[in-house]
Phi, psi and omega in degrees: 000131185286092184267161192280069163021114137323147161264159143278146101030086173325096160345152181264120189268014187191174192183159186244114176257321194233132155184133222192199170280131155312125159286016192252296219231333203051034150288112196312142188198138173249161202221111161231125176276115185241190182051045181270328162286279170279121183272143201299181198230085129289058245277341183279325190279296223076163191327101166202171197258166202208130177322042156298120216240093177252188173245151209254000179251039193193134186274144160345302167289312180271024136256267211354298221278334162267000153116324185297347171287035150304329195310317203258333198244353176086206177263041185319130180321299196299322195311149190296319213264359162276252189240357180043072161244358172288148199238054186259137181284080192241355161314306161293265230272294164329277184000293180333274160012271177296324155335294170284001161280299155342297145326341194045081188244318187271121176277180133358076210223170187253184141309333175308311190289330162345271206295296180328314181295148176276359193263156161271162208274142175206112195271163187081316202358317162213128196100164176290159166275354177283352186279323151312166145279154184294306167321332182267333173303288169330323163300299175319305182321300202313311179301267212317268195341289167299000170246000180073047184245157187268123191212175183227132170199132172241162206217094177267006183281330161033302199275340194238313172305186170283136161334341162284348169288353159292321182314308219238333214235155156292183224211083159281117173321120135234035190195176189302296193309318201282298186316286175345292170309304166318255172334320151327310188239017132123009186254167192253074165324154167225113188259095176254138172196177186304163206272336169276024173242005193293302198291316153327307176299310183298314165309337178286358193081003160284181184237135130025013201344112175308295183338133177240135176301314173256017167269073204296347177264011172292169160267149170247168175306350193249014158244033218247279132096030189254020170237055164232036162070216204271011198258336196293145184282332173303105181265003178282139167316209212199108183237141186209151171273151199329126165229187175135193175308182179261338153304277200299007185257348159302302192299273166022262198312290179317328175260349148302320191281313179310316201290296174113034167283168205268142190226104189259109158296000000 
């Protein structure tokens, strides 16, 4: 008798690990890992696959514009309903995202299907890592660290989530003084600030982000691997200057000046 080959199961390019309650606001929200197969197309990160963390009752833009992506992003500065500087593109590619959650498009998935991928992790891609629960961020380091994949995570919540989230996340900056603070209390600054504040920063001991935009022999984040918060062989933050569109990167600069944060002429 002739027996039949089993198929395997076509991997999955996305999975859902949370939906739940905000750990920020306890507003609903899903944290889906996506690009587990096919790895975004970025030129600065380079392949790799990613964390997005939305609310889960609302498409994306209209929690922008209403305030509501406090659940994911806290009260991070950059958020539209602040100072709008943020340069996460969430009009497509998030859009997308939620479309196809929506869609049930995504099943159910572990930290395993993680570890299944050949890419390094890139957490947050949108939203805080703090919007989870910690236990489950934990869970998540832990699958990278033992399978030895390489990953990126900023934290704009910093000051106030939990402090274990130090371990694993960058501390994000958005003034000197903010880095300073940072380090104080035991975090990896990531620093964006103006392009004439680069060399100030380096005297304070951060290094640099190696990456250049027109440079193709720069490393990208995901051979980079110096934004993994205390666990990284780098123990200095990290400054790069503020990018994005060119309104926000105005806005920036305008909330730098509102703040009375330091601004070098």
């Amino acid at each position: 008798m002739t027996q039949t080959k089993r198929r395997r199961s076509a991997p999955t390019n996305g999975v859902i690990l949370y939906e739940g309650p905000s750990a920020i606001d306890g507003k609903p929200i899903v944290a889906i890992a996506t690009c587990l197969v096919h790895p975004s197309k970025n030129d600065k990160t380079g392949p790799m696959a990613q964390l997005i963390i939305m609310r889960s009752d609302m498409h994306p833009v209209d929690a922008i514009n209403t305030g509501d992506d406090e659940s994911i992003c806290g009260s991070c500065r950059a958020r539209k309903t602040n100072d709008n500087w943020c340069y996460v593109l969430v009009g497509k590619p998030i859009s997308q995202v939620y479309r196809a959650y929506k869609d049930g498009k995504y099943p159910k998935g572990t930290t395993d299907d993680i570890i299944k991928s050949r890419w390094s992790f890139r957490h947050g891609t949108y939203g805080n890592p703090s919007a989870i629960p910690f236990e489950l961020n934990k869970e998540i380091f832990a699958a990278l660290e033992s399978s030895r994949k390489s990953w990126t995570a900023y934290e704009h919540e910093w000051r106030t989530c939990d402090q274990g989230l130090a371990e694993f996340s960058m501390a994000s900056c958005e003034s000197i003084e903010d880095a300073q603070e940072a380090i104080s209390m035991g975090w990896r600054p990531y620093l964006s600030c103006l392009p004439e504040e680069v060399e100030l920063a380096k005297e304070l001991g951060l290094l640099r982000c190696p990456y250049r935009l027109h440079d193709a022999s720069t490393p990208q984040c995901s051979d980079c691997n110096m934004c993994s918060g205390n666990t990284s062989k780098v123990s200095a933050g990290i400054v790069a200057p503020v990018h994005g569109a060119n309104y926000k990167v105005r806005n920036y600069v305008e909330m730098r000046e509102r703040a009375s944060l330091r601004v070098i002429q």
